[in-house]
C-alpha positions in Angstrom: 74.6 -1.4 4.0 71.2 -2.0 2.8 69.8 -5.7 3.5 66.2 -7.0 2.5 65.4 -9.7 5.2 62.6 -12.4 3.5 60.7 -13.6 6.3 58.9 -11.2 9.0 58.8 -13.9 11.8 60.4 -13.3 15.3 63.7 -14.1 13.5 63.7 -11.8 10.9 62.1 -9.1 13.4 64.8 -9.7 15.7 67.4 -9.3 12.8 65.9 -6.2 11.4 66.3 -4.8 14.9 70.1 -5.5 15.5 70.9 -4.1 11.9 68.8 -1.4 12.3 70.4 -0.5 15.8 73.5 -0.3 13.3 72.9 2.2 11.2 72.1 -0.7 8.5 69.5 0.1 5.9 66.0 -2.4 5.9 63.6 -3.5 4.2 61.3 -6.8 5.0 59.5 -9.2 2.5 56.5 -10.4 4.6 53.7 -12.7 2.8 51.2 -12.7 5.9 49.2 -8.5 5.8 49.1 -8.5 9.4 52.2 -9.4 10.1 53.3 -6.6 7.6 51.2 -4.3 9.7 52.6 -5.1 12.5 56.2 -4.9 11.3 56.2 -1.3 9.6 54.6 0.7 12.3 57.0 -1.3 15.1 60.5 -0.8 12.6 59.3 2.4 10.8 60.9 0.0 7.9 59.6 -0.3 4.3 57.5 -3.7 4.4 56.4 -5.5 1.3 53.4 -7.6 1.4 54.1 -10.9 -0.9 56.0 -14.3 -1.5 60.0 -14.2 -1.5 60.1 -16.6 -3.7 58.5 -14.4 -6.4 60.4 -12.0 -8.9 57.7 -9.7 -8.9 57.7 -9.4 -5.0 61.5 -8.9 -4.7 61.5 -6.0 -7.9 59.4 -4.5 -5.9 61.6 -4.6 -2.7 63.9 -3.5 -4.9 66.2 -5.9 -4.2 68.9 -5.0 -6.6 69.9 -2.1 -5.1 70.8 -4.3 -1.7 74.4 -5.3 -0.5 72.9 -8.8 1.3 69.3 -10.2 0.6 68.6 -13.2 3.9 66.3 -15.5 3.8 64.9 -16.5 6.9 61.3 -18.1 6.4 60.5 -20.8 7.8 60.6 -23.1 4.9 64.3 -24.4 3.9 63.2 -24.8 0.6 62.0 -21.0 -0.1 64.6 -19.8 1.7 67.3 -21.2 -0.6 64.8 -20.4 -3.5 65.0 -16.9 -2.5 68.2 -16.6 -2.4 69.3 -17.9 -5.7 66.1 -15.7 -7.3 68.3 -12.7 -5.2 71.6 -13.6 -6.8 70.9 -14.9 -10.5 67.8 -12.5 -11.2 68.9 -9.1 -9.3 72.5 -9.6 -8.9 72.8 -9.4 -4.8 76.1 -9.7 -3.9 76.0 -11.8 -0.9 73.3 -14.3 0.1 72.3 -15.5 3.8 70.1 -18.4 4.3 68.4 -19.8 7.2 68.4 -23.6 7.8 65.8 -24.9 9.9 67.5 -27.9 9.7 70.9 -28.4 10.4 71.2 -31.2 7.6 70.3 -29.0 5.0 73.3 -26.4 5.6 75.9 -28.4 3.5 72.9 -28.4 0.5 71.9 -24.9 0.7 75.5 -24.2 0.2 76.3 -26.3 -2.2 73.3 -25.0 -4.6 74.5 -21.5 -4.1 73.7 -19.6 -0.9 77.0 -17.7 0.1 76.8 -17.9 4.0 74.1 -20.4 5.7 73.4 -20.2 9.1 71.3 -22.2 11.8 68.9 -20.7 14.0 70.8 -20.6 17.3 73.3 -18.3 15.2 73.7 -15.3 16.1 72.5 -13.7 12.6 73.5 -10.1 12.9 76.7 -10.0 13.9 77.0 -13.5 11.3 75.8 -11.0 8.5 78.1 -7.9 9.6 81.2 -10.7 9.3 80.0 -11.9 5.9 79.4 -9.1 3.9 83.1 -7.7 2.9 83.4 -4.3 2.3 86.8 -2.7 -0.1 88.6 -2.0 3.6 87.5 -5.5 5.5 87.9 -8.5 4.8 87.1 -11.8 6.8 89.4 -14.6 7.0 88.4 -16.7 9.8 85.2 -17.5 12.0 86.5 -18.1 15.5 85.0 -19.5 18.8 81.6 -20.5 16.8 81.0 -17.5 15.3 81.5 -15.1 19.0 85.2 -13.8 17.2 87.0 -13.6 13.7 90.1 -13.2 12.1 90.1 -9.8 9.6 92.3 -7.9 7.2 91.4 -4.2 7.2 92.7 -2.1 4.3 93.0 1.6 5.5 92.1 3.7 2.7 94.1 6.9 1.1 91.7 8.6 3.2 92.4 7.1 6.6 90.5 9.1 9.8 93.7 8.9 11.7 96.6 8.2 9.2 99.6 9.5 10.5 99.0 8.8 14.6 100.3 6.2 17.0 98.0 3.4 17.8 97.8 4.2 21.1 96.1 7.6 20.2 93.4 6.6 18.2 90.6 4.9 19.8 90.9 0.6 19.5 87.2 -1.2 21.4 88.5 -3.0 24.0 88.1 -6.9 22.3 90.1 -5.6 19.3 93.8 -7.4 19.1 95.6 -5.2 16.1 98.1 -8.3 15.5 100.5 -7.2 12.6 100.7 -4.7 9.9 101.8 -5.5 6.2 103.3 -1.9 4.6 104.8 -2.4 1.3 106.7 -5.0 2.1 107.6 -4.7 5.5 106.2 -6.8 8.4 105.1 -4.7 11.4 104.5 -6.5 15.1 102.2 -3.0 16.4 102.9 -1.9 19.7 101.6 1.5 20.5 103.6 3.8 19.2 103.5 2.2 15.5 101.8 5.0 13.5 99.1 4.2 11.1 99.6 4.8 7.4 97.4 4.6 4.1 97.2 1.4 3.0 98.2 -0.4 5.9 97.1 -4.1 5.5 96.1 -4.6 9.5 95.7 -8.7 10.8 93.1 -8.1 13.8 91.5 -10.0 15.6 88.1 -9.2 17.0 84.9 -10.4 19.4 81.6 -10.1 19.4 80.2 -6.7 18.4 83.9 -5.3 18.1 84.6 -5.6 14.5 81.4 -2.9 13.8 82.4 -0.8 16.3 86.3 -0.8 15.2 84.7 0.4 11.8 83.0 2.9 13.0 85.7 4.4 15.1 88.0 4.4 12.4 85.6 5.9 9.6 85.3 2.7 7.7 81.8 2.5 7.3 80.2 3.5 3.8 76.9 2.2 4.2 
């Protein structure tokens, strides 16, 4: 997916690293130039010079063409600013905000941010979780955010449609907990085979989700 982070601090530089260790696509609204500097020759990442909160800096990040715009400045206010300007004025379909302050998470929500998180949240795999492709969906946030409940879709075109699930490769926190065909109600053992348009209940930790996505040929971004 492509994601414009707004805010080039050590939050958003540690962000753009775990997405861009994903295969994700970046690009970083920065206000301070040697911080900008800084960033683009250490990410190889387009950088854009200029205040978040501006439509004329986020046309120019091109921020309708991204699947998540987050906000992680250091200022509550801009971020939720930022995000709204992301949604109403270029049509983002999902929205992350940062709240400094834990008090604020309920408001930034309530005025429109999809997903807010706090600062000891771990944002990347947060942000993986959050933005729902046609094949994933997330239905619960488990164990503070560590683990999650998910429905995958397998497409028409599934990678290993036709196979037992104990031939086709599952990362090792990845529970496959039932499978809706039609329907008929599956308990999976390993010898269930796989079909298109399988709903799968799984449950997954940690880094597991991306990497179950990735091993099945999910991934379209």
């Amino acid at each position: 997916m492509k994601v414009c982070i707004a805010g080039g601090g050590r939050v958003g530089r540690y962000l753009a690293q775990s997405l861009l260790a994903n295969h994700h696509e970046i690009v970083i609204i920065e206000p301070v130039e040697s911080q900008c500097r800084m960033l683009a020759d250490m990410l190889d990442i387009p950088v854009i010079c200029g205040d978040s909160v501006s439509v004329d800096t986020l046309r120019t990040a091109d921020v309708s063409s991204c699947d998540a715009f987050v906000a992680v400045t250091g200022s509550d206010e801009d971020n939720l600013v930022a995000c709204q300007i992301a949604k109403r004025e270029f049509g983002v379909d999902r929205t992350v905000a940062r709240a400094s302050n834990p008090k604020n998470r309920e408001l930034l929500h309530t005025l429109g941010v999809d997903t807010v998180v706090c600062g000891t949240d771990n944002l990347s795999h947060i942000l993986e979780r959050e933005i729902e492709t046609d094949t994933i969906r997330q239905l619960l946030s488990l164990g503070g955010g560590t683990a999650s409940l998910n429905e995958i879709l397998l497409p028409e075109n599934f990678l290993y449609a036709g196979k037992a699930i104990m031939d086709i490769p599952i990362p090792g926190d990845t529970i496959l907990i039932s499978i809706t065909r039609d329907t008929e109600f599956i308990i999976p053992h390993g010898s269930t085979i796989l079909m298109p348009w399988d709903h799968i209940l799984c449950l997954t930790r940690d880094d597991s989700l991306h990497e179950l996505t990735e091993a099945w040929g999910l991934s379209d971004k």
